[in-house]
N, C-alpha and C positions, 0 to 999 in steps of 0.2 A: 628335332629340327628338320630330319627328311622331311616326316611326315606334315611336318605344318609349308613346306615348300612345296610340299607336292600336292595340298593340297590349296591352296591360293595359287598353283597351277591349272588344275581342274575349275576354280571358280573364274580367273580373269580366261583363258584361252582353251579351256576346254578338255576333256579327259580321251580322247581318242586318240590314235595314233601312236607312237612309237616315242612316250616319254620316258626320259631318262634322268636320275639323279647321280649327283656328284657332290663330292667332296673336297675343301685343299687347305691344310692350316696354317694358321700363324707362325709366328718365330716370337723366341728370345734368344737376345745374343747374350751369353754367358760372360765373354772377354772377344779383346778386339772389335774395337768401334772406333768407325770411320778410317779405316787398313783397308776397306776391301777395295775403293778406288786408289788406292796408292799404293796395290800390288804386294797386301802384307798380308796375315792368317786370320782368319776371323773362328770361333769356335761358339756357332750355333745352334741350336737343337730347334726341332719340331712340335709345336702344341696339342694336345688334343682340342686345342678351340679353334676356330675360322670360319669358314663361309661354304656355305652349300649353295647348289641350284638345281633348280629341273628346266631342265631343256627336251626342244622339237624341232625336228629341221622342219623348214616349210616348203612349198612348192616354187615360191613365188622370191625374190630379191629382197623381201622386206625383212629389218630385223628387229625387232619387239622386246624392251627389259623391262621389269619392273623389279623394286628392291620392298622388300615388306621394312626392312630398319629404316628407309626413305618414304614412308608410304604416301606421304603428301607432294611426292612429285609426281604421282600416277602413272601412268603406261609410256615410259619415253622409246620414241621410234627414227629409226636410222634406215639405209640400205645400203647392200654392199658397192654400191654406186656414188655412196655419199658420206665415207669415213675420213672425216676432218677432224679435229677437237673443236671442242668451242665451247664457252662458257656453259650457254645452255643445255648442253648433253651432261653436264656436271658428272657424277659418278660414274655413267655409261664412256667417260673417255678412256677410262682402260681397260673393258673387255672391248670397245671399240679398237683401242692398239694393237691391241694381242691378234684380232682377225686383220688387219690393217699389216702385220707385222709377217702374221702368215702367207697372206698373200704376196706379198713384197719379196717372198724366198720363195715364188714359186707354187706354193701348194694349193690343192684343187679343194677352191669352195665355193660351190655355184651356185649356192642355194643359200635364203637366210636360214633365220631359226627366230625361235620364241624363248625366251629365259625370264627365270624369275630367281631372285635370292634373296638366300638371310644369311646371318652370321653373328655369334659369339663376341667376338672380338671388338673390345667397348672401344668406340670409336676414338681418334686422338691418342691413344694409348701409344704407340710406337710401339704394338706389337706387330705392324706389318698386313694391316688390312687387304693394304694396297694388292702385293704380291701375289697373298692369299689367294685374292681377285684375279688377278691376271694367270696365274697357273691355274687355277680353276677352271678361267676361260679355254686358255690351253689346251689342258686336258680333255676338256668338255669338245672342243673343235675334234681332239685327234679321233675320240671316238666316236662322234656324231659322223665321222668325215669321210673313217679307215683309214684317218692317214698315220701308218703303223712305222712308217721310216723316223718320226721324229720322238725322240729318246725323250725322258724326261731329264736331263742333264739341256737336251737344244728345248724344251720347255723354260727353266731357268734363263735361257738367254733370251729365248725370245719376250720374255714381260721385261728381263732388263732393256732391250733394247728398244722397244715400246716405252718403256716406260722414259727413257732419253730422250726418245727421237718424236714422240707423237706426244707424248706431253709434259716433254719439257724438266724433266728431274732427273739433276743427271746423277743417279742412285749407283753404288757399284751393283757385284752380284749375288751379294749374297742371302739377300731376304728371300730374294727368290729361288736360287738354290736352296735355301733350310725349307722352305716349303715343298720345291720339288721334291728333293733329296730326299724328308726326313725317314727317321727307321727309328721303333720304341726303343724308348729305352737308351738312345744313345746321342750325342751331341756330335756333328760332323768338323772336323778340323780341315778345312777350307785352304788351300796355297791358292790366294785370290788371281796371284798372276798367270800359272799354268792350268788352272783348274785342278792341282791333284788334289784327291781328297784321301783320309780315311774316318772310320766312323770309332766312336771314342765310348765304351761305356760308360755312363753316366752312375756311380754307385757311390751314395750318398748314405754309405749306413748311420741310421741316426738322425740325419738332415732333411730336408727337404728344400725345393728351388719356392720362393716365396715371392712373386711380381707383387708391387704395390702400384697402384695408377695413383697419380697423381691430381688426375681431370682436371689439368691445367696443360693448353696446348697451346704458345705462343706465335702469333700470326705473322712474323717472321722466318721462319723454317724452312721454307723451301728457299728464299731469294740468298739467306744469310749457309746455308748447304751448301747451295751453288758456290756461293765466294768460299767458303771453308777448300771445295775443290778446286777450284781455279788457284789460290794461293800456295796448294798444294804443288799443284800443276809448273807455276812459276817456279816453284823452292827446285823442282827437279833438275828443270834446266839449267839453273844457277848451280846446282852441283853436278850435271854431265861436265860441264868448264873443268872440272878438275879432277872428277876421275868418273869410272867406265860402270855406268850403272843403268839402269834404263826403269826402273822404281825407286822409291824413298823405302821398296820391302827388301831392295838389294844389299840394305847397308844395316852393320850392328852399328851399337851405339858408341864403340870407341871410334867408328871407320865416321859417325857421322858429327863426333865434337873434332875430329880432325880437320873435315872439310868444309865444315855449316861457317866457316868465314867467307867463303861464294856468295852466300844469300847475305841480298843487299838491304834487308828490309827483316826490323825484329820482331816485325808480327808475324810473316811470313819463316823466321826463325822458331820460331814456338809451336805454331800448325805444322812444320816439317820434323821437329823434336817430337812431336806426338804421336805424328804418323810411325815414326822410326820407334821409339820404347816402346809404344804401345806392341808393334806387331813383335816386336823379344820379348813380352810379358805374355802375350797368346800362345806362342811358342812355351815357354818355362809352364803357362797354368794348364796345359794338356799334359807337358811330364808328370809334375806334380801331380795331376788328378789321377796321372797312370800308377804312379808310387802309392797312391794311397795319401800323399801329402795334401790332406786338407786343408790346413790350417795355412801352407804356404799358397796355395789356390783362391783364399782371400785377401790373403796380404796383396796378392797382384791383382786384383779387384776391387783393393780398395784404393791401391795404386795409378789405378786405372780413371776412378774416377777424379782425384786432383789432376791429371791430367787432362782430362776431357773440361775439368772445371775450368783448370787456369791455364792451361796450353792453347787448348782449342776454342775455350771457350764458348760451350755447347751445352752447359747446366744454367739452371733459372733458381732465383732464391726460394722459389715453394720446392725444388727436387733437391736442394742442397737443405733443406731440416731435414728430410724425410732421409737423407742416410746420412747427417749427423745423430739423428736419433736413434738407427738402426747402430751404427758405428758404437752405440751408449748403450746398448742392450744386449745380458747377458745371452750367450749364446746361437748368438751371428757370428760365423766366420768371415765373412765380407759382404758389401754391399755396392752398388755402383747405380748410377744412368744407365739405363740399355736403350737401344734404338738412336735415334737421329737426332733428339735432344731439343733443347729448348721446352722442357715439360714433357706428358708423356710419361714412362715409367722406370720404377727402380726396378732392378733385381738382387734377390739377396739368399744368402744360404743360410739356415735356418735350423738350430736342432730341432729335433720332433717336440718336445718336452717345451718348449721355449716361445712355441709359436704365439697361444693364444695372449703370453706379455709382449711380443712383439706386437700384436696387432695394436695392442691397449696404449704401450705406449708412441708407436707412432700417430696414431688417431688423435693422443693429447698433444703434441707435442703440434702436430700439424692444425692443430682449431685453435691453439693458443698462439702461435705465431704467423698463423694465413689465413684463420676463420674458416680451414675446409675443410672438406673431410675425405679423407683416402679410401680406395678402394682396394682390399687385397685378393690374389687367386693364388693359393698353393697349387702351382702348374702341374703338370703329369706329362712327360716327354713320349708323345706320340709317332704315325708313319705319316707318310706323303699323301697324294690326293691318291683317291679311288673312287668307285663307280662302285654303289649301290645296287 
């Protein structure tokens, strides 16, 4: 992947000067979905798949992408005089944000650049392309730049809040922390409201983390996200009236069938029920993983997904076969939705011995009841972006 970006850099803008390639990966969220904007623990890890680029500064204000997995949008061009979103910049609006984002805090970039990318990560998937993208970009700015003051932890913030404020999705933080952050080998356990973190070894003797994509990605996601948070948003306020909280992460689950009589609305009773269990089951499946409790580390993963199903309402009938069938096959400890939902993919744990009937029968089970067919990656928990 370097090497084929680096070298569809040499062909569209030329092989002189001072090119450089980069790295920044995906995510799976293991447990804790949709906690991270409601100030509860989400528990992460980092891919070895995502998006590359080579990048050039230039001389001149112009700034030049192209995407080889887009290749039929050809050379799209901006400058640092003219960072708007707009339909037409399609892909380019979020390394657009990230430099839009940069500047906006201040940091010295006077110059364009030239970029070109690829990336692993099959698209629609909800394993977080997006992010990918934007800490990519990030990274790719601070070194092109020097600008050695911003951490990768203000990396993660800055594509979140790019990713808000310039185009519109109001995402919490944490895809893009797992992307900053990540470290092999370990899944990072996230307190979404203070930022603390630590990093959790991932030791699956016997197992393995098993993504199935679905390649069903429902053209409702971003508008119906948005209401998911705003609903959220509302349940808060409704329960500040009664007692002294300033998250739906602040409250356990006795503290919130106490008070969820506040919230005036039972839709908005069920998205605020999810926000809450959910972020005490991310909590319980990091101890559990700590113990050695594997077996309890699914059960709250499988927990996780009737909630996301019927609480929040964020699975589609093609991702609910795909871990009823998983749920039906020897050898899975749990299964659930990962990502932001409405299609997109599952995640599942998997013994080693077990796999290749997993694939077989989720493949049947999914062409007999959706006519599709799945796509699996037994994942490999990788580190954060770097420089080639």
């Amino acid at each position: 992947m370097q090497q084929k970006v680096l070298d569809k850099f040499h062909e569209l803008f030329g092989a002189d000067g001072d090119i450089r390639t980069y790295f920044a990966p995906g995510r799976v969220n293991l447990i804790g979905e949709h906690t991270d904007y409601n100030g509860g623990h989400v528990f992460p890890c980092a891919l070895t798949i995502g998006t590359y680029a080579a990048a050039r500064k230039r001389d001149d204000r112009k700034i030049r992408f192209f995407s080889i997995n887009q290749f039929s949008k050809g050379i799209i061009e901006t400058s640092l005089d003219d960072l708007t979103p707009s339909d037409k910049a399609g892909w380019t609006n979020y390394p657009k944000g990230v430099v839009w984002a940069f500047l906006g805090r201040g940091l010295k970039i006077d110059t364009g650049f030239d970029m070109v990318i690829t990336g692993d990560i099959p698209s629609g998937s909800g394993l977080s392309s997006s992010a990918s993208l934007e800490v990519l970009t990030g990274f790719m700015l601070r070194d092109l730049y020097g600008l050695d003051s911003v951490t990768n932890i203000d990396l993660a913030q800055i594509g979140q809040y790019s990713e808000n404020n310039f185009n519109g999705m109001n995402c919490g933080i944490m895809d893009q922390f797992a992307s900053a952050m990540g470290r092999k080998d370990n899944a990072i356990f996230l307190d979404c409201n203070t930022l603390a973190y630590e990093y959790a070894p991932i030791v699956l003797n016997g197992y393995k983390i098993v993504v199935t994509n679905s390649k069903v990605k429902h053209s409702l996601v971003d508008s119906a996200y948005n209401d998911r948070r705003s609903s959220c948003e509302k349940a808060l306020e409704e329960l500040k009236t009664v007692t002294d909280i300033s998250s739906l992460g602040d409250l356990t689950e006795e503290e919130f069938e106490k008070y969820k009589g506040a919230i005036k609305d039972e839709t908005r009773v069920r998205r605020a029920h999810h926000a809450v269990y959910e972020n005490r089951r991310a909590i319980k499946a990091v101890d559990a993983l700590k113990s050695g409790n594997l077996a309890e580390f699914g059960k709250l993963m499988n927990e996780s997904h009737v909630s996301l199903r019927d609480d929040y309402e964020v699975s589609c009938p093609e991702i609910d076969v795909l871990v009823d069938a998983a749920w039906a096959c020897d050898g899975v400890v749990g299964s659930r939705i990962t990502g932001g939902g409405f299609g997109g993919c599952t995640v599942s744990i998997v013994a080693d011995d077990k796999i290749e009937g997993f694939k077989e029968a989720l493949t049947k089970a999914y062409k007999e009841k959706c006519d599709l067919k799945p796509e699996f990656y037994v994942v490999s928990v990788g580190n954060g972006p770097v420089r080639f």
